[in-house]
C-alpha positions as CSV (number, residue, x, y, z in Angstrom):
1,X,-129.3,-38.2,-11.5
2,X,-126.1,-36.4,-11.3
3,X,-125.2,-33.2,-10.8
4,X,-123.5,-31.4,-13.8
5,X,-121.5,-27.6,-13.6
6,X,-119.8,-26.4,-17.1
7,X,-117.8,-23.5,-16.9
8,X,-115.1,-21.7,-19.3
9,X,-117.6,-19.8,-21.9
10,X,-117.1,-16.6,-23.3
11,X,-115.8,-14.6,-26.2
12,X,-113.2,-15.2,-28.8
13,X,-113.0,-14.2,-32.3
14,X,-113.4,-16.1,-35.4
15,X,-110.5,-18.8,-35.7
16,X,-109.5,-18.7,-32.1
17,X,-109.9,-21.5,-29.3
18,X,-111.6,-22.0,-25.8
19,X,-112.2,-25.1,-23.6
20,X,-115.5,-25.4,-21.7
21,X,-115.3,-27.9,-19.0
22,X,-117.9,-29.7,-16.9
23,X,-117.6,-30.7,-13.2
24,X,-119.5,-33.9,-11.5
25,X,-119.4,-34.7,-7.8
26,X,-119.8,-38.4,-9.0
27,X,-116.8,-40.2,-11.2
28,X,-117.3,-40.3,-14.8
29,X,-115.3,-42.4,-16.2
30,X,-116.7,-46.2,-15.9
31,X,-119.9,-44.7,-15.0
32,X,-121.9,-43.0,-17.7
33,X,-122.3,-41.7,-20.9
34,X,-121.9,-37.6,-21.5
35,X,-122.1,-35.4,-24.4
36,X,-122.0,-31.7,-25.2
37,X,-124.9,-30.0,-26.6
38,X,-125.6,-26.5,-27.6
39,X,-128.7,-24.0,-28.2
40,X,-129.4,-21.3,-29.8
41,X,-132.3,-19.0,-28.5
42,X,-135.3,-19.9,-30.9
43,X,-133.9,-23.7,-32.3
44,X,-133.6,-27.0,-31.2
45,X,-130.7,-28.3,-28.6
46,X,-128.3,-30.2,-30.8
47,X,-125.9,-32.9,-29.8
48,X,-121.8,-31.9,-30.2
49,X,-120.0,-34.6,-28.9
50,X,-120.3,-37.6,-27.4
51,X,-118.0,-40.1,-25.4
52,X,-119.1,-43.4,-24.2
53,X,-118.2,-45.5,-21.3
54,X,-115.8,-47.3,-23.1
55,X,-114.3,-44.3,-24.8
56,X,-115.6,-44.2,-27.9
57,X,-117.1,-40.7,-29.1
58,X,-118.7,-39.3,-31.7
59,X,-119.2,-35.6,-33.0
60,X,-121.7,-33.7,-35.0
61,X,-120.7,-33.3,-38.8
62,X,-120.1,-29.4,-38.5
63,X,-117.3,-29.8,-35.9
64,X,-115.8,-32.9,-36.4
65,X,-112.3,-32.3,-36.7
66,X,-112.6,-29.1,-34.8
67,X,-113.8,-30.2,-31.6
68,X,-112.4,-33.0,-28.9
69,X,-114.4,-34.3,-26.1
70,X,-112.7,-35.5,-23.7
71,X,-112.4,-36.7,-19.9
72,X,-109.9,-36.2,-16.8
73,X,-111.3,-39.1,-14.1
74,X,-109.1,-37.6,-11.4
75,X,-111.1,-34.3,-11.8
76,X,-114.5,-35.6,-12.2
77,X,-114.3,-33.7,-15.6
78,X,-115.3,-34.1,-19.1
79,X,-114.0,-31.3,-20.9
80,X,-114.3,-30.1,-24.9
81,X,-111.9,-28.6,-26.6
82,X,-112.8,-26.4,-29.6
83,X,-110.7,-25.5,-32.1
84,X,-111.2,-23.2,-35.1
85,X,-114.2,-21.3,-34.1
86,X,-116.7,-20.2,-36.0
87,X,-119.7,-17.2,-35.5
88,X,-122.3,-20.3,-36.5
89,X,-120.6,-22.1,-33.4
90,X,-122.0,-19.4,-31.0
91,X,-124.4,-21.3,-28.4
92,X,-125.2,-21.9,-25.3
93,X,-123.3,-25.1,-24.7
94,X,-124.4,-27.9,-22.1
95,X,-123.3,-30.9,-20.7
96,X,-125.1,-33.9,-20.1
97,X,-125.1,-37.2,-18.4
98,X,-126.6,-40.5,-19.2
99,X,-127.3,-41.8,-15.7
100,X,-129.9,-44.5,-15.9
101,X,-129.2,-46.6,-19.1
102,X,-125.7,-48.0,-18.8
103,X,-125.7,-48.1,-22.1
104,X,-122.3,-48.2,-23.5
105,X,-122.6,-46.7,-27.0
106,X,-122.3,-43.0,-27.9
107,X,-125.5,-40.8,-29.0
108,X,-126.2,-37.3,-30.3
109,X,-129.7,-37.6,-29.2
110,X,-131.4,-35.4,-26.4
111,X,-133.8,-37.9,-25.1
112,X,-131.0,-40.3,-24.0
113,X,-129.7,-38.1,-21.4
114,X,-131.2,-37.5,-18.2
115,X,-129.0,-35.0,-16.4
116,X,-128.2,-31.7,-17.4
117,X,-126.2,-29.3,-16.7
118,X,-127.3,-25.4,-16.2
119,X,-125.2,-24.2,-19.9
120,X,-122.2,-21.9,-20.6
121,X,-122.2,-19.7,-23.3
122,X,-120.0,-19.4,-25.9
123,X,-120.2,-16.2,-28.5
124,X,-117.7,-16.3,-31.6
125,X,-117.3,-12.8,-33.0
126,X,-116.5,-12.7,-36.8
């Protein structure tokens, strides 16, 4: 498995930005699959974003266009930028890691990720 640290949640009001970010001690790039999920207390995780390990991504229909997951290989970082927030956005989000299947498409789905990160919360204010 790999280990998986987000960090950059917090507060911002309705229509504003922030950038959560995600640190691995192993390289990302060629190596797996990740993907942002979020939770809220009570409900199901939910897949974001998605980015493959050939670069292809995907996004969940209520932020496409919004949000941008992205990666930074000389960081060890996979990052998503979110754009236009909205209260219904507010979550905790977490990053994940797809370290046993090679697989080389993208997926929204919990079940194909096997390492997880501990969350960071984001809270839009209306």
């Amino acid at each position: 498995q790999v280990q998986l640290q987000e960090s950059g949640g917090g507060s911002v009001q309705a229509g504003g930005p922030l950038r959560v970010s995600c640190t691995t001690i192993r390289m990302i790039a060629a190596t797996y699959r990740m993907a942002w999920f979020r939770q809220v207390a009570g409900r199901e995780r939910e897949g974001v974003a998605s980015l493959s390990r050939n670069g292809d991504v995907r996004y969940h229909y209520s932020v496409k266009d919004r949000f941008t997951i992205s990666r930074d290989d000389s960081k060890n970082s996979l990052y998503l930028q979110m754009n236009n927030l909205k209260p219904e956005d507010t979550a905790m989000y977490y990053c994940a890691a797809d370290f046993f299947s090679r697989k080389t498409t993208t997926s929204l789905g919990e079940s194909e990720y096997d390492s997880w990160g501990q969350g960071t919360q984001v809270t839009v204010s209306s």
